[in-house]
C-alpha positions as CSV (number, residue, x, y, z in Angstrom):
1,X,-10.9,-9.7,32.6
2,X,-11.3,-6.3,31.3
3,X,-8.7,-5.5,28.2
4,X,-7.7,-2.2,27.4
5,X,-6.0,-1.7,23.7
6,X,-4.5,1.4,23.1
7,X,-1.5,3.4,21.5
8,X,1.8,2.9,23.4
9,X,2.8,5.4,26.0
10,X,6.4,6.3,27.7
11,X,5.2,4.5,30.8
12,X,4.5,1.4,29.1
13,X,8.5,0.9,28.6
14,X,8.9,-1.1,31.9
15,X,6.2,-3.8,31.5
16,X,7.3,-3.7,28.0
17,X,11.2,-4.2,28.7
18,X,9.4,-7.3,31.2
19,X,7.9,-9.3,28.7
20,X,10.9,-9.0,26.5
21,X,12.8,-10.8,29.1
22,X,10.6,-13.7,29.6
23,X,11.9,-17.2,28.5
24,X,9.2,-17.9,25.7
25,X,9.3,-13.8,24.5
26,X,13.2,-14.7,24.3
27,X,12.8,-17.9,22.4
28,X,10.8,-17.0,20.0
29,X,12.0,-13.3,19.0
30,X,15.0,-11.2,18.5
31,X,15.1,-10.4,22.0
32,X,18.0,-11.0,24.2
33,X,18.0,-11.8,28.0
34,X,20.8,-8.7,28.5
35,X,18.7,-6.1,26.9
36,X,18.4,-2.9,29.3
37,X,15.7,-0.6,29.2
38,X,17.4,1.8,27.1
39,X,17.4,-0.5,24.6
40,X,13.1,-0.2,24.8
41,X,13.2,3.5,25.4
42,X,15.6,3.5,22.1
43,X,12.6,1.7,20.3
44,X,10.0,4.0,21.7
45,X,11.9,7.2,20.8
46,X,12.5,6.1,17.4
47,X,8.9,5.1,16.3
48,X,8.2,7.1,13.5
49,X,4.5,8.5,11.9
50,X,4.4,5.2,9.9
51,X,4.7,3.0,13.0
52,X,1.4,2.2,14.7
53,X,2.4,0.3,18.1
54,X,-0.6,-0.7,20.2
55,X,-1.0,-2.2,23.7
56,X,-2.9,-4.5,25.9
57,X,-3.2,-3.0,29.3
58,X,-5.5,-5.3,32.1
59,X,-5.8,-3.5,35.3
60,X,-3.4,-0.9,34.4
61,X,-0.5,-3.4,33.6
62,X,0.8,-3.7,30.1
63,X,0.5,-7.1,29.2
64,X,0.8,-7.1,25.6
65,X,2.5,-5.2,22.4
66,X,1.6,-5.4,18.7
67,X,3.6,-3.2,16.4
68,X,2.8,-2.3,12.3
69,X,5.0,-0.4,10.5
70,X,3.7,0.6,7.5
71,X,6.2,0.9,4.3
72,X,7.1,3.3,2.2
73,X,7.8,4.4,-1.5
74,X,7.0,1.0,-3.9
75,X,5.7,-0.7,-0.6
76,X,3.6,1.9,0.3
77,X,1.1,-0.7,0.0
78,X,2.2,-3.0,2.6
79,X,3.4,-3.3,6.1
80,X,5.5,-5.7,8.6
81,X,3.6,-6.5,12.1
82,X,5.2,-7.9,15.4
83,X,3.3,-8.6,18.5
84,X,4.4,-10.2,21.9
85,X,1.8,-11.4,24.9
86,X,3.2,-12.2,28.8
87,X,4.1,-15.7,29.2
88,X,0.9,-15.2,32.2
89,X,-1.6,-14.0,29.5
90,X,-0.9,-16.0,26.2
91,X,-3.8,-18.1,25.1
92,X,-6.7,-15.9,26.8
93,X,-7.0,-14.1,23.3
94,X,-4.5,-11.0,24.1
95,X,-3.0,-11.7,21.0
96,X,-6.1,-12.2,18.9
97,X,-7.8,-8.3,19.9
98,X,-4.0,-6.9,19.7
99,X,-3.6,-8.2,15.7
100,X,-7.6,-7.4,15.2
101,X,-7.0,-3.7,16.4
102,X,-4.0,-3.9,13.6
103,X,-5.6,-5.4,11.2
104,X,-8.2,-2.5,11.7
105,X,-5.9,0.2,11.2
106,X,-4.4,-1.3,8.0
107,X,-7.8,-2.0,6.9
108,X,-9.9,0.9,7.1
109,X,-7.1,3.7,8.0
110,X,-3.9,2.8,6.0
111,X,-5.0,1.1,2.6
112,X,-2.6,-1.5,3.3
113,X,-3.6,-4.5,0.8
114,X,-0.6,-6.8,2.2
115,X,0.9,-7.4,5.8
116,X,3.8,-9.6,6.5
117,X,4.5,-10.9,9.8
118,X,8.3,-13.4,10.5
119,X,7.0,-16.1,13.2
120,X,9.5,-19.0,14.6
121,X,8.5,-21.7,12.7
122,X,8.3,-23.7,16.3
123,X,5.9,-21.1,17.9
124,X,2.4,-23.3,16.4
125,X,0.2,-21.2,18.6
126,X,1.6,-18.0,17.2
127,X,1.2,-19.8,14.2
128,X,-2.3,-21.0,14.8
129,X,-3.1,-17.5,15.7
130,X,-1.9,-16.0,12.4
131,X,-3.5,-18.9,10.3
132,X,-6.9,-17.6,12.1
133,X,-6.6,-14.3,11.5
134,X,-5.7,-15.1,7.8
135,X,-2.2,-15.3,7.2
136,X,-0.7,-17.6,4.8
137,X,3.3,-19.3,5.3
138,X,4.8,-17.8,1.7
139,X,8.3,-19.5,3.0
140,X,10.4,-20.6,5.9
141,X,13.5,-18.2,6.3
142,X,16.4,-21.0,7.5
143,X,18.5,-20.3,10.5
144,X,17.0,-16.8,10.6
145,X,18.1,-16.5,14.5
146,X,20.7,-18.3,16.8
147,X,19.2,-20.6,18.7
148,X,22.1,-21.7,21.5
149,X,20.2,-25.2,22.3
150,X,20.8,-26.2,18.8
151,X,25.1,-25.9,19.0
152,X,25.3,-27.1,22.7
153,X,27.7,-30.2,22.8
């Protein structure tokens, strides 16, 4: 299995707009299951100099999204990353060369000397992953999203 990572392209924003929608991408993000694709092609067109988005592409098919945005003004120092994997492709180390190839940019192009990342504290092998890479859990952010299941009768 041959993977690609690469900067984001207006293509992409179909495959992307996919994996958004899939149960676990839903459950464990601030994605909605009613999003359109405008709402990605909003994202995409918005995405300023300071916003380094990469991709995992495998036989020409996004399958994979990492985003770091770096900070500005007292932050300048730091930056936030995201990163989603297709329900098919999480745990064949998508996730791992799509946060290396960030951690490379904010490494040895960017300065950055802090990167934050928000993970739902249920999602361990997001978790696991981010321990590996060396990330540390500073805090747990309480009912940060609404989770339906948990106010069903």
């Amino acid at each position: 299995m041959d993977v690609v990572i690469r900067p984001i392209e207006k293509p992409d924003l179909r495959y992307i707009n996919e994996i958004r929608h899939q149960p676990s991408v839903i459950d464990n993000t601030m994605a909605l299951p009613s999003e359109r694709i405008e709402t990605t092609e909003h994202f995409f067109n918005s995405l300023s100099k300071d916003d380094h988005v990469m991709v995992a592409e495998i036989n020409e098919r996004v399958v994979g999204i990492a985003t770091l945005e770096a900070r500005s003004g007292k932050l300048r120092y730091s930056g936030n990353i995201s990163l989603i994997v297709h329900e098919e492709f999480q745990g064949k180390k998508i996730g791992a060369l799509l946060i290396d190839t960030l951690l490379e940019i904010a490494d040895k192009h960017l300065g950055l000397i802090r990167l934050e990342l928000d993970v739902n504290i249920q999602n361990e092998k997001a978790i696991s992953l981010y321990k590996k890479k060396g990330f540390e859990i500073e805090g747990n952010l309480k009912k940060l999203i609404l989770v339906m299941e948990n106010f069903m009768m």
